[in-house]
N, C-alpha and C positions, 0 to 999 in steps of 0.2 A: 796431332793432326796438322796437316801441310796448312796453309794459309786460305787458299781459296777454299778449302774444306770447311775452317773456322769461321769463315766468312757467311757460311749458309747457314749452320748449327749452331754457332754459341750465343745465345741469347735468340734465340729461335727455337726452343725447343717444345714441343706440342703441348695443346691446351692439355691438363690434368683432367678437365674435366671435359670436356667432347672428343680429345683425339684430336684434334683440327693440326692441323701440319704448321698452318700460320696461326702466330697467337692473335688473339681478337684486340682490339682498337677499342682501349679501356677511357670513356671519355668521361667517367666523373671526376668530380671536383673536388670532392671530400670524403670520407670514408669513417665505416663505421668502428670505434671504438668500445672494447671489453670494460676499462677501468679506468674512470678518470684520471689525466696523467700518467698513464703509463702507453707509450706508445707504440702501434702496430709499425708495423714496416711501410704502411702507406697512412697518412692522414690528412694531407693535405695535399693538392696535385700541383701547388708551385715548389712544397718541400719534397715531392716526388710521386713519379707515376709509372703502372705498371708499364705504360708502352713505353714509354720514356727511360724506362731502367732498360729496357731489352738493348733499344739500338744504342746505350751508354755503356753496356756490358761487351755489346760485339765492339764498338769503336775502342774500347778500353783494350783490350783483347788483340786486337788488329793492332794495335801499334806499341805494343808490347810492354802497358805500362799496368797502373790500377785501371777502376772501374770511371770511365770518362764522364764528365757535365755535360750535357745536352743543351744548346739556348739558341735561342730567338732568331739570331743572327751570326754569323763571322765576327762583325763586328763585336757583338754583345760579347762574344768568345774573348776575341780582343779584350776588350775593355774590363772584364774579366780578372786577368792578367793584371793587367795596368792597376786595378783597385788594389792588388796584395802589398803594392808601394806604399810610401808612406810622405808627407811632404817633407823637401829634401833631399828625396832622392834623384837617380839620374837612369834616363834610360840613353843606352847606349845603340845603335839600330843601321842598318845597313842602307847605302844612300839610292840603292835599286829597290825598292820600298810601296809598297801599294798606298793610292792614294788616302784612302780611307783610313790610313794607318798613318799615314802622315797627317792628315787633318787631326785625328785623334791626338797625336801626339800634341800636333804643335798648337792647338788650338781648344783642347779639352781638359785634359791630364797640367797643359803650364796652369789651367786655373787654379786646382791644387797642390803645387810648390812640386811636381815634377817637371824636370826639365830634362830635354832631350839633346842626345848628339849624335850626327852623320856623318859617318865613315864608311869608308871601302871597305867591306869586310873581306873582299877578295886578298883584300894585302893584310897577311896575319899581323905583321908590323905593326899597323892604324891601329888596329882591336886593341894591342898591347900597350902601345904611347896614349890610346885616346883613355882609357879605364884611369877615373882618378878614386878616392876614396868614398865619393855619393852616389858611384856607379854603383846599383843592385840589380840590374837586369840588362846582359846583353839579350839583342831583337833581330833574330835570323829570321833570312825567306832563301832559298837555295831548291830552284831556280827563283832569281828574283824575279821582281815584277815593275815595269812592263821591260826589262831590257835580258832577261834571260841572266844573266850573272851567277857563276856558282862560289858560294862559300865554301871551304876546307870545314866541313862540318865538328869535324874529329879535331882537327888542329884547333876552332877558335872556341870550343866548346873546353878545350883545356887551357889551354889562356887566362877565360874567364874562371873556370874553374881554382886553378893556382892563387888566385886572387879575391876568391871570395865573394863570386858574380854569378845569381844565377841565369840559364839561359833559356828563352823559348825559342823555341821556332813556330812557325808559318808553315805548315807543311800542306798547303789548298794546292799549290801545282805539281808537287812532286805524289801524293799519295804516298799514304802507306804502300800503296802495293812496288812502289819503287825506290822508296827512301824511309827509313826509320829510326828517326832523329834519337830519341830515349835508347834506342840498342846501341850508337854513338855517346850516350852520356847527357846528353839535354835533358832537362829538367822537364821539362812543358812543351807541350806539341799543341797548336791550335787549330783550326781547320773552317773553310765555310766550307759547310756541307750542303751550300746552293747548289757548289760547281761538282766535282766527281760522282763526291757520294751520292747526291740526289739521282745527278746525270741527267735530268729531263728537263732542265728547267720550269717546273713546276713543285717547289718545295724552298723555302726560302731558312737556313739554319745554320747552326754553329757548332762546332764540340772541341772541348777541352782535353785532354787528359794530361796528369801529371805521372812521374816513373815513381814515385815516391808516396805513400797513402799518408804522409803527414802535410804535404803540400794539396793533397788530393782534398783532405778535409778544408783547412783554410780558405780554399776554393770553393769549395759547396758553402762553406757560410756564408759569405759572402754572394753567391749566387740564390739562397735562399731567403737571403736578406733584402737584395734588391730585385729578386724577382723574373729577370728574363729568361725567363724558360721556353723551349720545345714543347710544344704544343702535342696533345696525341695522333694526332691526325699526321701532323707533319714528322713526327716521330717512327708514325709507322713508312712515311715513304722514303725516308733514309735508310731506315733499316733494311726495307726491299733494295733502295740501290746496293746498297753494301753486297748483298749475293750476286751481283752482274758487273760490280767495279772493277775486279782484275781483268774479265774480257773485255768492257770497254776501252780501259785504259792502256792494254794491251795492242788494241786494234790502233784507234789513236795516236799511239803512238810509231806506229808504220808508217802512220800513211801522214804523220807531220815529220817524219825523217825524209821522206818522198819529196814532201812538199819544200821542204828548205832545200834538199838539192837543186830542185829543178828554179827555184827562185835566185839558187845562186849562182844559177848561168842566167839569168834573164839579164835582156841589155838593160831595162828598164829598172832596175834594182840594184842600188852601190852597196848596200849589206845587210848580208842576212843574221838575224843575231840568234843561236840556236846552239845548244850544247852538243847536238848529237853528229854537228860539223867539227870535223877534223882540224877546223882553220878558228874554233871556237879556240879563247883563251883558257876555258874551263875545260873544254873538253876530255883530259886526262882525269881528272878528278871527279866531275861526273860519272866516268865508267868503272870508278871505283866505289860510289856511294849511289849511285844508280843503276839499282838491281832490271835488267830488262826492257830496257827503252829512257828515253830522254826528254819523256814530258807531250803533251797534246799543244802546248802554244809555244808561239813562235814570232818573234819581230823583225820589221825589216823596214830599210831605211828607201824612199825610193829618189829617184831623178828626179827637182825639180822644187817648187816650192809649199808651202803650207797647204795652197789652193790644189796643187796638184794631189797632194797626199790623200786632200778631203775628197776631190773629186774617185780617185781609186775606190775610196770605200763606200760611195753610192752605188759606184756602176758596176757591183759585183750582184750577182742573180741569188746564189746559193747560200755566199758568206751574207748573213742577213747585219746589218749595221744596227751593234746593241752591244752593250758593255755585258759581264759576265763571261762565262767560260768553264768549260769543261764535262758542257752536254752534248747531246746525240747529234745534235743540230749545228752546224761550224757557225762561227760570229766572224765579224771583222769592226774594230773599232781604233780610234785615234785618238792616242794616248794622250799629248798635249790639250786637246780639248773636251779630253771625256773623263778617264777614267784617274787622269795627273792634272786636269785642271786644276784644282785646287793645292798643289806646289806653286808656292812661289817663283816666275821666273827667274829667280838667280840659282834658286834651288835645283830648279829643270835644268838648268843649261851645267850647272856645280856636277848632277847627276847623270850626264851625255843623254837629258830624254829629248830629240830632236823636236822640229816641229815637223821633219819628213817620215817620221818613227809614224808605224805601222803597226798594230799587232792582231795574231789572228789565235783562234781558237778552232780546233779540228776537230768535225765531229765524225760520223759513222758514215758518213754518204762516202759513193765508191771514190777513192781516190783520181782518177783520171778525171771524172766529174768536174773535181774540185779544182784541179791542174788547170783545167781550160776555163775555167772561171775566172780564176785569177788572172790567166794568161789576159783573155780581152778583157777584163777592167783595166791591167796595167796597157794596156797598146792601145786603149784610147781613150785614155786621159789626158789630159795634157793642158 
């Protein structure tokens, strides 16, 4: 089956016992057992649940690995990850990096004798000279975050490979349905499945999947052990975004190729930072590992100062001023103050994240809408 096919049907398949098209929304806690010690396939609902297995089977499925972790958060997905270390080891992570990822790193994981390094992953070179012998995990995002940046997926995923590193990526901006990191050789693909997958903002979640069912197990221990799991509830409305993800993301991604053209003639605008521009650095390589479009978000730098940038993202009507990204609804939010606060300034400025840096999230509203939006927030700001 084609992809968006899989996307309705696997792990969707009708109740056994009603016929119901949608499986039902199994909210116990516990489950009843034949023989003590000997255990059913459900017995406890943090060590797993029926709804919770559906949308970890379609997400496993969708990005071409084993059967995916379901939890709490992106974060929790994150952190996840990070738990399979051990103290002394090293994460190695790209310097266009979400912030939450970078607090995590530098501020969570150093308490347990992980320590972190930030490199360009655009320049295969960095990947290569920065890997020392405590390196066990390079930390891809392609497109990064908030500056758009693409890594050579395929190139640094063998790098680290040569060398005995294994790699996750970050796949929350690219989705499966454009980019699929394990079919390139990654090891671990993570996702908040606030942003695509949910796509409504009303579902707040995580998912894991490993290419590998020996890493896949490691992973469940560890998330069975500490607990943060997908809830059923929120389990079933991932699993519903997942059947509407490729048209979203599809659509989305038109009408933010639309939107950085026309930002890149604005007088009012010195750069627009977007892969699916010709004048991007990444741009070639993107259109080789980004199947169909070039992403729903998009940064841009504008004329003027801190005040000016702030002032931009109030006086937009439609772009509603809130961090997240990648629901029906466009956002606009300032990355220095919101969603990269917590980079240290030597970091921001090491990282090119401006304090005139912009970033917007594209949702479903008609594109011309959204153009003239934009347009008079940036013509009278100032």
């Amino acid at each position: 089956m084609k992809f968006q096919t899989r996307a309705i049907h696997v792990g969707n398949e009708k109740d056994p016992q009603t016929g119901a098209v949608v499986p039902p929304i199994h909210l116990a806690t516990t489950f009843v057992q034949s023989v003590p010690g000997v255990w059913e396939e459900f017995d406890y609902s943090r060590s797993g649940n029926p709804t919770r297995a559906n949308f970890e089977k379609t997400i496993g499925d969708l990005e071409g690995g084993v059967t995916g972790l379901a939890f709490a958060s992106g974060m929790a997905a994150i952190t996840n990850v990070m738990m399979s270390l051990r103290p002394g080891d090293q994460v190695l992570a790209g310097r266009d990096l979400y912030g939450g990822t970078y607090r995590l790193l530098h501020h969570v994981t150093k308490k347990f004798g992980i320590t972190v390094q930030l490199v360009d992953t655009r320049e295969l070179s960095q990947i290569e000279q920065a890997i020392e012998p405590a390196t066990k995990l390079l930390w891809l995002e392609t497109p990064g975050n908030p500056l758009l940046s693409i890594t050579d997926l395929a190139g640094a995923i063998a790098i680290a490979h040569e060398r005995g590193v294994m790699v996750g990526v970050d796949n929350t901006f690219a989705t499966p349905v454009l980019t699929r990191p394990l079919e390139l050789g990654a090891d671990v693909v993570v996702h908040s499945a606030t942003k695509f997958i949910g796509g409504h903002s009303d579902v707040l979640g995580g998912a894991v999947v490993a290419r590998e069912k020996s890493l896949r197990d490691r992973l469940y221990f560890l998330q069975n052990a500490t607990g943060s799991v997908l809830g059923p509830f929120e389990s079933y409305l991932a699993s519903r975004g997942l059947k509407t993800m490729t048209l979203r993301v599809r659509e989305q991604c038109r009408s933010t190729q639309v939107l950085a053209e026309f930002l890149a003639r604005h007088p009012r605008v010195t750069k627009v930072l977007y892969p699916g521009l010709a004048s991007h650095p990444g741009h070639s390589i993107a259109s080789r590992q980004m199947a169909g479009g070039f992403g729903a978000v998009l940064s841009f730098e504008v004329a003027g100062d801190i005040d000016v940038a702030k002032k931009v993202c109030t006086k937009t009507h439609l772009f509603q001023l809130a961090v997240s990204l990648g629901a029906v609804e466009s956002l606009i939010e300032h990355p220095a103050s919101m969603t990269h606060a917590t980079y240290s300034p030597a970091d921001r400025r090491a990282s090119g994240i401006e304090d005139s840096l912009i970033r917007i999230s594209v949702g479903l509203e008609d594109v011309d809408d959204l153009k003239e939006d934009l347009d008079q927030a940036l013509s009278t700001a100032s």
